[in-house]
C-alpha positions, -999 to +999 in steps of 0.1 A: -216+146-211-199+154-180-221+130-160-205+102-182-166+114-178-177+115-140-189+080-144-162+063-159-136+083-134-151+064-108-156+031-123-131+010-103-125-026-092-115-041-064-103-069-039-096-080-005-071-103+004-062-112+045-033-136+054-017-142+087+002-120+106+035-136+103+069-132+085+061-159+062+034-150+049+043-119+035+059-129+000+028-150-007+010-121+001+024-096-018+028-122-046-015-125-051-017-089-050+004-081-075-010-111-098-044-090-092-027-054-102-002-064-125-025-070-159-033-031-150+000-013-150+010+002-180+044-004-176+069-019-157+083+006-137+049+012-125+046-024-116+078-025-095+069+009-078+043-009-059+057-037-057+079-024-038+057-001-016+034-031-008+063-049+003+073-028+028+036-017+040+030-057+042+062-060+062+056-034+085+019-048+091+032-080+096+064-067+118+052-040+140+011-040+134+012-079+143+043-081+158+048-115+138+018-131+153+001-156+128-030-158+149-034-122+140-047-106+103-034-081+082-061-070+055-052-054+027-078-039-001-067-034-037-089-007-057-077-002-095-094+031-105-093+043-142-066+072-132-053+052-100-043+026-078-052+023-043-040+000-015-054+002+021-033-023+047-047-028+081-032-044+112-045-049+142-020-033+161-022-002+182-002+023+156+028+046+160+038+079+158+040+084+122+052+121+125+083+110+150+088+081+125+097+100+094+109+132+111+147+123+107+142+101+076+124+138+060+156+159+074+182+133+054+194+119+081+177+086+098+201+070+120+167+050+140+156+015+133+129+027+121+112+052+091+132+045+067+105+025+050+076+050+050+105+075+033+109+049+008+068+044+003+066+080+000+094+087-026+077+052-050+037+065-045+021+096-053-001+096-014+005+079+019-016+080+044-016+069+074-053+064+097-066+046+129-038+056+146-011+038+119-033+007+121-044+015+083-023+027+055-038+038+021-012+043-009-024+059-038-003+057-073-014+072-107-016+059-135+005+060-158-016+059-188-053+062-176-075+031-192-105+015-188-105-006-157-123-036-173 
């Protein structure tokens, strides 16, 4: 029986979107994602908590990974597990300093250009991760009601 609980925990769907690494691409963008993820949140809320998140990760992709370049790709990977969401945006850019980034933004106080958005991802998902440097980003969000993925 536990084999079969294990099973359906990791039962998942996914899909892979890439657009072009420019400013306006980005509502487009986020607009097919969430047509993907939106038949799978169980409310609302959820629905507008990453929607918001993968606005800004797609904007700072875009932004800073691409620097507004549409000859370049951001790539972004949708995974709907039975407990979770999980979004992986990748950029081709050569990362930042996540740690120096959100440093003020952590101590209440933020008065850069920059990190305010990866305090707001962080408050609106339950993980954020950062890999390849800051090239890649994974957010993870729960659930709110933990379903069947198909």
């Amino acid at each position: 029986m536990q084999e079969l609980s294990q099973a359906a925990e990791e039962q998942r769907i996914s899909r892979e979107f890439t657009f072009p690494g420019s400013a306006e691409s980005i509502a487009a963008a986020r607009d097919a994602v969430m047509e993907f993820v939106q038949p799978y949140c169980a409310s609302e809320l959820e629905e507008t908590d990453i929607l918001i998140a993968l606005q800004e990760a797609l904007a700072n992709a875009v932004l800073h990974g691409c620097q507004n370049d549409p000859s370049k790709t951001v790539c972004c990977r949708v995974e709907v597990y039975s407990g979770a969401f999980t979004i992986i945006v990748r950029d081709p850019g050569p990362g930042f300093d996540v740690d120096a980034a959100t440093q003020a933004t952590e101590a209440g106080a933020n008065f850069t250009t920059h990190g305010r958005g990866i305090c707001l991802m962080r408050s609106l998902m339950d993980e954020v991760t950062y890999r390849n440097g800051g090239s890649e980003l994974q957010l993870r969000k729960l659930r709110a009601v933990p379903s069947k993925v198909a």
